[in-house]
TORLUMVO-607621 format. One record per residue (C-alpha): residue in one letter; x, y negated, z. Coordinates in pm, whole numbers, padded with zeros to 5 digits, always signed. Layout:
// residues N
AXYZ
...
//
This chain:
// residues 517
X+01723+01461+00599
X+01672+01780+00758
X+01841+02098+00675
X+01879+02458+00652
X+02137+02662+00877
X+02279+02919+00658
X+02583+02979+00806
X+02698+02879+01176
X+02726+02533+01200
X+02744+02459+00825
X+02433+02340+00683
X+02281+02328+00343
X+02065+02026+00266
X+01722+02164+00143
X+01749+02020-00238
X+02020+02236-00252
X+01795+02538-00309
X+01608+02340-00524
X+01920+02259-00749
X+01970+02688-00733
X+01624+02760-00866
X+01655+02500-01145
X+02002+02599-01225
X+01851+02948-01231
X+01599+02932-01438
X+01815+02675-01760
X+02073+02973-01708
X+01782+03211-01837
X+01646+03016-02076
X+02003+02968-02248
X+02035+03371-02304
X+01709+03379-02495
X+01433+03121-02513
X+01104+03285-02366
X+00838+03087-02532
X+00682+03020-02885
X+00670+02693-02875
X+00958+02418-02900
X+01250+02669-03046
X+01182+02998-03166
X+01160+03308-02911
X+01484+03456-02832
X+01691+03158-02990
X+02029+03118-02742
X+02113+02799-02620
X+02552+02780-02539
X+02540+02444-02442
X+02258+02499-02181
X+02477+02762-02064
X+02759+02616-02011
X+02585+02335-01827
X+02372+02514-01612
X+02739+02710-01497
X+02859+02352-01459
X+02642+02236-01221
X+02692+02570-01035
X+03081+02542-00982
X+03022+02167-00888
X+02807+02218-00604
X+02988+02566-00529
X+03273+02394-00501
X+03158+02135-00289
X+03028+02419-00019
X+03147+02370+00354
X+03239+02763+00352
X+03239+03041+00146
X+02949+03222+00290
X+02736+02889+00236
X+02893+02871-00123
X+02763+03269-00173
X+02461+03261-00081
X+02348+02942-00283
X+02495+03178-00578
X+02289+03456-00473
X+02021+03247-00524
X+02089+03061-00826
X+02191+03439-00998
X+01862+03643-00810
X+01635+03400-01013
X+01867+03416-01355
X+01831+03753-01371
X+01483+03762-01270
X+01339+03507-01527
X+01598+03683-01761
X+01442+04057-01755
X+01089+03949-01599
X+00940+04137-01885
X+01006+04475-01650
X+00741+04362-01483
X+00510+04475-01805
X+00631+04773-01803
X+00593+04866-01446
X+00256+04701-01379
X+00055+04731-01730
X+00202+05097-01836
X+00382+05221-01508
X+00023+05156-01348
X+00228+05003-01010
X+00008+04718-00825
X+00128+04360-00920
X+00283+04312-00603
X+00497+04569-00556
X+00629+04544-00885
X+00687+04174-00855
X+00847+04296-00534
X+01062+04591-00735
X+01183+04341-01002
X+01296+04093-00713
X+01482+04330-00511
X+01680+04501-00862
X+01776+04091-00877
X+01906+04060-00597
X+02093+04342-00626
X+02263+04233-00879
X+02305+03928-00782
X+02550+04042-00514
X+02796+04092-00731
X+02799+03722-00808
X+02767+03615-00432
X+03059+03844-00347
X+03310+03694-00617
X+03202+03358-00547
X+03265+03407-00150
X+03633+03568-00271
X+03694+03223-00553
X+03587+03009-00276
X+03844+03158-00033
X+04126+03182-00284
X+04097+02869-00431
X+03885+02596-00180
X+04008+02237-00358
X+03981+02135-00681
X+04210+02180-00978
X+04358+02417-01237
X+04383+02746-00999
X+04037+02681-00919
X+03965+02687-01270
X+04084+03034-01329
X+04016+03203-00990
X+03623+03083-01108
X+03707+03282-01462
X+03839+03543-01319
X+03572+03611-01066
X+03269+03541-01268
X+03439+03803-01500
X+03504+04037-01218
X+03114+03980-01136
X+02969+04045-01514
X+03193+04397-01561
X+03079+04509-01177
X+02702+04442-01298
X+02744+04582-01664
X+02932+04914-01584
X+02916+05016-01218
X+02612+05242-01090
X+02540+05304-01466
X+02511+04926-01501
X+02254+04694-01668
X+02445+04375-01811
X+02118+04255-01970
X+02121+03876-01997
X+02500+03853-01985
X+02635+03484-02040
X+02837+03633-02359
X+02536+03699-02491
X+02437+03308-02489
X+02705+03205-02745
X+02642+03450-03054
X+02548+03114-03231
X+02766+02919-03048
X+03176+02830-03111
X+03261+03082-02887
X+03142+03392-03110
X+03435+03382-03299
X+03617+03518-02951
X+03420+03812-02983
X+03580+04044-03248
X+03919+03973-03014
X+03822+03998-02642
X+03424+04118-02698
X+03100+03974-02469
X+03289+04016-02163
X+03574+03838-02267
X+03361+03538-02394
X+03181+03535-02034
X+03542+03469-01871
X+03643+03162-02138
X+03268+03073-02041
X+03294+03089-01732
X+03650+02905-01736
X+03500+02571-01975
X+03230+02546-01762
X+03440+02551-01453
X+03654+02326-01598
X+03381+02054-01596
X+03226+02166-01275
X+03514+02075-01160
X+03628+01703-01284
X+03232+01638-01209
X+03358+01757-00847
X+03657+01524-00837
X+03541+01281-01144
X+03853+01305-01303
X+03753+01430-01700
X+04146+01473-01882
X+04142+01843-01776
X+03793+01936-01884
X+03849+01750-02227
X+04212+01955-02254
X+04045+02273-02187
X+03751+02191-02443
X+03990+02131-02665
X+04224+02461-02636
X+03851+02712-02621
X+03768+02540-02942
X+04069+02532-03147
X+04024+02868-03298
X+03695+02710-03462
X+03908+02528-03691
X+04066+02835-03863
X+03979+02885-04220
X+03694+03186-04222
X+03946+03458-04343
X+04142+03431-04063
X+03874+03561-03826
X+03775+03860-04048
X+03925+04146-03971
X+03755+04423-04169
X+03676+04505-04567
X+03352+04529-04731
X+03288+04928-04877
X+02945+04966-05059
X+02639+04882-05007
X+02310+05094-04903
X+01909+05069-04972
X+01747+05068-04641
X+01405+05122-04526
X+01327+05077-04117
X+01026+05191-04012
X+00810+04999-03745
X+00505+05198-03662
X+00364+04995-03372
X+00203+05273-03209
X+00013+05114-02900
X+00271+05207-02604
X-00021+05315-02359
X-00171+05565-02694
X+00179+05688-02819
X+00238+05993-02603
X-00184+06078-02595
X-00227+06377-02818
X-00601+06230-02916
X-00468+05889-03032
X-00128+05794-03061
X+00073+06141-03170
X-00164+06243-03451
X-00158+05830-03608
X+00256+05873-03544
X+00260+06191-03685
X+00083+06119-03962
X+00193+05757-04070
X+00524+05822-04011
X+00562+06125-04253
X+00386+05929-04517
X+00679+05683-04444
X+00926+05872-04439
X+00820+06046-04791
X+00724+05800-04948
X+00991+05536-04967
X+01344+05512-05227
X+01592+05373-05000
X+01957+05559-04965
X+01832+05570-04611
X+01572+05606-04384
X+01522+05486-03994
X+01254+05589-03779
X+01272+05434-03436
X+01313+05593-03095
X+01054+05913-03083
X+00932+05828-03397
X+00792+06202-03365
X+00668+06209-03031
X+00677+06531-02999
X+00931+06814-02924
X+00951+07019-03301
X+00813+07320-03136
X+00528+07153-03090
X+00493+07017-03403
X+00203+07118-03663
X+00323+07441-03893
X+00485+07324-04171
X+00506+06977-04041
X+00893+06942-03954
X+00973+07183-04243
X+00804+06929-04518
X+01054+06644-04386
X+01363+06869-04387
X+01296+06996-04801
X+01205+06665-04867
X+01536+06497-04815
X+01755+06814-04885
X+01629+06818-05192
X+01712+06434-05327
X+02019+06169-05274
X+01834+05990-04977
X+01880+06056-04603
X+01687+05993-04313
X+01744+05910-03943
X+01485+05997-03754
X+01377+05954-03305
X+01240+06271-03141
X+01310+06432-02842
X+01486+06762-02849
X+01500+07087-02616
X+01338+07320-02409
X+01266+07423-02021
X+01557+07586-01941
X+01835+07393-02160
X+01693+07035-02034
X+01564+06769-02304
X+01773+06540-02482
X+01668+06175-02640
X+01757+06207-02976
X+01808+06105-03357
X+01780+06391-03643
X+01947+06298-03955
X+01846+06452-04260
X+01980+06443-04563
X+02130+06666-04872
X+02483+06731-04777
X+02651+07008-04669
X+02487+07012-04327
X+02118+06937-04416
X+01981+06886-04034
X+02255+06631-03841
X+02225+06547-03461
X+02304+06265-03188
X+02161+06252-02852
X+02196+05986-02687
X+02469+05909-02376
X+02388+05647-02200
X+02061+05719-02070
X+01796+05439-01894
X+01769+05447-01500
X+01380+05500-01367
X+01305+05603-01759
X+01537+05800-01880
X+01690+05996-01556
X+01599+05902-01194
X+01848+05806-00920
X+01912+05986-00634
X+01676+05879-00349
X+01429+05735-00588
X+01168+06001-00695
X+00934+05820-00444
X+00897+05508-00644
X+00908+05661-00966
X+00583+05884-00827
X+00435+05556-00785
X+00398+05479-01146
X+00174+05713-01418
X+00440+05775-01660
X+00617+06073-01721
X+00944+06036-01613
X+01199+06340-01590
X+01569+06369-01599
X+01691+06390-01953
X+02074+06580-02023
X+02317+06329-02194
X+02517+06326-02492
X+02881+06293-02462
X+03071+05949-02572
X+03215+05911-02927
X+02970+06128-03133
X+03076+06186-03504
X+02901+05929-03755
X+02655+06072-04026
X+02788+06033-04393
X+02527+05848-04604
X+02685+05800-04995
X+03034+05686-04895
X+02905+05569-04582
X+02969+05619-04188
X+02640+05585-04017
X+02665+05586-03633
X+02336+05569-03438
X+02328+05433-03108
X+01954+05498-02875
X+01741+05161-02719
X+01984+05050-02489
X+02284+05195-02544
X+02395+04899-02767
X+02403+04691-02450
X+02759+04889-02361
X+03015+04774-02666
X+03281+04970-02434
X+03081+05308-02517
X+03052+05209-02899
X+03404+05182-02906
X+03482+05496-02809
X+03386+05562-03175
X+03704+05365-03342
X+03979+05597-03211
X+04116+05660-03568
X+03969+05404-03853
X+03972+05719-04073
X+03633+05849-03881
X+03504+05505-03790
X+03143+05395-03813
X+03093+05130-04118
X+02704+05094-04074
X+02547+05085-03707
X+02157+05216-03647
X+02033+05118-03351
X+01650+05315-03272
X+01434+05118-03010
X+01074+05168-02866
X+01016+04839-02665
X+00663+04870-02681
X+00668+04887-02278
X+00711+04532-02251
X+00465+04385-02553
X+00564+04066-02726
X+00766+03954-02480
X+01124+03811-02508
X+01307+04137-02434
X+01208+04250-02833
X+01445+03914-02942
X+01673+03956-02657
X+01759+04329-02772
X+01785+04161-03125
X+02084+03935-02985
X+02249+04229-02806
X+02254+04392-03147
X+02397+04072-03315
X+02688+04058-03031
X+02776+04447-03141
X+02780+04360-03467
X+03022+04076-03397
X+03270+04263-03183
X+03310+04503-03437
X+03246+04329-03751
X+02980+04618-03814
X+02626+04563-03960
X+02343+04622-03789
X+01983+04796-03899
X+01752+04847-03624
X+01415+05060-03658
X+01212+05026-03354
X+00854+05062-03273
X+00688+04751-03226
X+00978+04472-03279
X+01234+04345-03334
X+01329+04558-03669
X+01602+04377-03849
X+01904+04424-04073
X+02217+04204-03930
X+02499+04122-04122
X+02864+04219-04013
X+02904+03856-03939
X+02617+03896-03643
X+02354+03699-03897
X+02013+03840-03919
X+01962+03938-04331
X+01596+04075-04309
X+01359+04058-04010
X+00991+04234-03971
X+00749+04059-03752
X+00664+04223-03399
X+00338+04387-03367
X+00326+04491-03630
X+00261+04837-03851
X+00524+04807-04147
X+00807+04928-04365
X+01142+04663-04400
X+01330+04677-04699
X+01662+04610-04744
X+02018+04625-04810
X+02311+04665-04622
X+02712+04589-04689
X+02908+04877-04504
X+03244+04730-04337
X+03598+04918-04268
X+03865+04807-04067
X+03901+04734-03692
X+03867+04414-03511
X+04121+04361-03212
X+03850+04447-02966
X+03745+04819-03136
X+04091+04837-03119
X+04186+04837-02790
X+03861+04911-02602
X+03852+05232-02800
X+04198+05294-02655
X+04161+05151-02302
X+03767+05105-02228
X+03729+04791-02020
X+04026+04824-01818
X+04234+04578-01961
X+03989+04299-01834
X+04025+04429-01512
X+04361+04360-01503
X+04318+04014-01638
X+04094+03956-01310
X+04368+04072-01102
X+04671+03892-01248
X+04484+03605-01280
X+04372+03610-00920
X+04738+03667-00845
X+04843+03353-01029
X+04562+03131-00909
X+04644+03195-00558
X+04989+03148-00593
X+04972+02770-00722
X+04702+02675-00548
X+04773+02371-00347
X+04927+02415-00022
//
């Protein structure tokens, strides 16, 4: 058979790259199943997760180098990520007006970017630990780990498609109120070494051992793993006003149907609280008909409901913000959040970019950010914190919220627009981010976005009440407020990410000190 030279004198035989695509693309479909046929869209698949990892470490491991181990990884990960957040390529073709090419090209090269990460920690694992066994085992957790927090929090990060995310309905989500998604990608990444490994050497007793110990905390009784206390319970109404993404910012289509549906919505509904998604109002207020902005505020200072409501905020010379406006009757009628952490080539635009973002016809501008741990807005007896689109992908910068579980949020509201990417698997994928949140911190969930997926989730991470995509509609609902911290709002408040960083180290440490001689 002939082969590939991909590092001096070390070849690569070509089904190889085959195996990488393949493994690639089960990888992707096991953090959120694309189609609408067969499963339902978005459904995670653990097991396909874990196996897809598998095969990875087995033929990683069986690599004449580390640089020919890497870049098979590179591969394998480029085409994860790229089947995993392919829908960008909606968004920058259909409504960034970029030719089909050169966005296929962008979305390639922002994969393979990341995928570095995962070449890099595999060419370090494979050094550290070449032959078989325990250490290798753990250097592979460790690593992998190392790779998932590099992705997720350095340059701003974009952790989107995370292997954590893959088990919120499998037996590892009851890991996540301890050690978070993170921490569920290491004992992920460590079970599926551990059979990568005996397929390796075909020796089984130490994948079936470690099998055993990662699901042992299944077994406990249901109270054990609930670390927080039910409060009361609120009447919710989350608004999804479908507003065509390529009409919603044209003042002859889109803004006067937002305008206008959305204050009959907002008026016109019971609930203790209201959620309109992510520039709801697409409009700054002073731009806003007379009267227009002051009819919402009298409306809910004058009752027992509240509102939380998407618009963007600001002026020329003090920047714009991204924002949610609560309203409500309390002592502070008009409340305020803007949002932290803000979307790269959306939201803000890196340095040396401006050329490619001038390539698309969308507005884009630099937006100011909100600092971290923003007060929560009382509803009833309630703490409501909202978090902005994608801000609910970092559960380190929700944390920062459970300093003192005097102040803590009880209720989460998420606000979305993913209308730039249609009815495509990022509406479902966002859904499962939300679920993982609501996991780590034993929080519920309500989301309000503009075209899907709007959703109540429980505390528990199960979805309660869903609205169908695409569609122009009001859910109703009710949601069970939680107190109490989980081990992982516990220390990440404290500590942010760090101690996982020190897990990769020490455990580095320790697999390179017993690995065989």
């Amino acid at each position: 058979m002939t082969s590939v030279q991909v590092a001096a004198g070390r070849p690569l035989h070509p089904w190889g790259w085959g195996l990488a695509l393949l493994a690639g693309v089960l990888h992707a479909l096991s953090v959120g199943w694309p189609f609408s046929f067969g499963l339902s869209q978005g459904d995670t698949l653990w097991w396909l997760q874990l196996g897809a990892l598998a095969a990875v470490v087995a033929h990683a491991m069986g690599a004449q180098s580390p640089a020919v181990a890497a870049r098979w990884v590179w591969l394998f990960t480029t085409v994860w990520l790229a089947a995993t957040f392919g829908w960008l390529f909606i968004a920058m073709h259909k409504y960034g007006g970029l030719a089909a090419w050169l966005s296929l090209v962008a979305l390639g090269a922002l994969a393979g970017a990341l995928a570095t990460y995962y070449a890099g920690a595999v060419w370090v694992w494979k050094r550290v630990c070449p032959t078989p066994g325990w250490p290798a085992v753990l250097g592979f957790a460790c690593m992998w780990l190392a790779a998932e927090l590099a992705r997720g929090t350095w340059m701003t990060g974009f952790g989107w498609g995370a292997i954590g995310y893959a088990h919120v309905d499998g037996p590892l989500r009851v890991y996540l109120p301890l050690v978070g998604t993170y921490g569920v990608a290491a004992i992920a990444a460590g079970w599926a070494a551990s059979w990568g490994v005996a397929w390796h050497r075909r020796r089984w007793r130490g994948a079936v051992l470690c099998s055993a110990c990662v699901l042992a905390p299944c077994l406990l009784p249901a109270p054990w793993l609930q670390w927080t206390q039910a409060t009361t319970t609120l009447e919710v109404a989350l608004l999804q006003g479908n507003i065509p993404q390529n009409e919603k910012f044209e003042e002859g289509t889109g803004v006067p149907l937002a305008l206008e549906w959305y204050r009959q919505a907002l008026t016109h509904t019971t609930a203790d609280l209201v959620v309109a998604p992510e520039t709801a109002i697409p409009l700054l207020p002073q731009q806003l008909p007379p009267g227009y902005w002051d009819t919402l505020v009298e409306h809910f200072a004058g009752g027992r409901q509240a509102a939380l409501i998407g618009i963007p905020l600001g002026d020329w010379d003090s920047g714009y913000t991204n924002s949610v406006i609560g309203l409500s009757a309390g002592a502070d009628p008009v409340w305020r959040y803007d949002k932290h952490h803000l979307v790269p080539f959306g939201e803000f635009i890196p340095p040396f970019f401006r050329w490619f973002t001038d390539l698309m016809h969308i507005p884009l501008g630099d937006f100011r950010r909100g600092p971290l741990g923003q007060a929560s807005m009382v509803v009833g007896r309630e703490r409501v914190a909202p978090n902005i689109c994608y801000e609910d992908l970092y559960g380190e910068e929700l944390a920062t919220r459970f300093t003192s579980a005097a102040t803590a949020p009880t209720v989460f509201a998420n606000v979305s627009n993913l209308g730039w990417f249609d009815d495509s698997v990022a509406l479902q994928q966002h859904l499962t981010i939300s679920r993982a949140r609501a996991l780590e911190f034993q929080r519920p969930f309500v989301r309000a976005t503009n075209t899907g997926s709007t959703a109540i989730v429980s505390h528990n991470g199960e979805v309660t009440a869903l609205l169908p995509s695409q569609m122009r509609g009001v859910l109703h609902g009710t949601v069970q407020g939680q107190s109490g911290m989980t081990p992982f709002a516990t220390w990440a408040s404290r500590l942010g990410l760090w101690p996982l960083w020190v897990l990769v180290v020490v455990g580095m440490g320790l697999a390179f000190r017993r690995r065989p001689a």
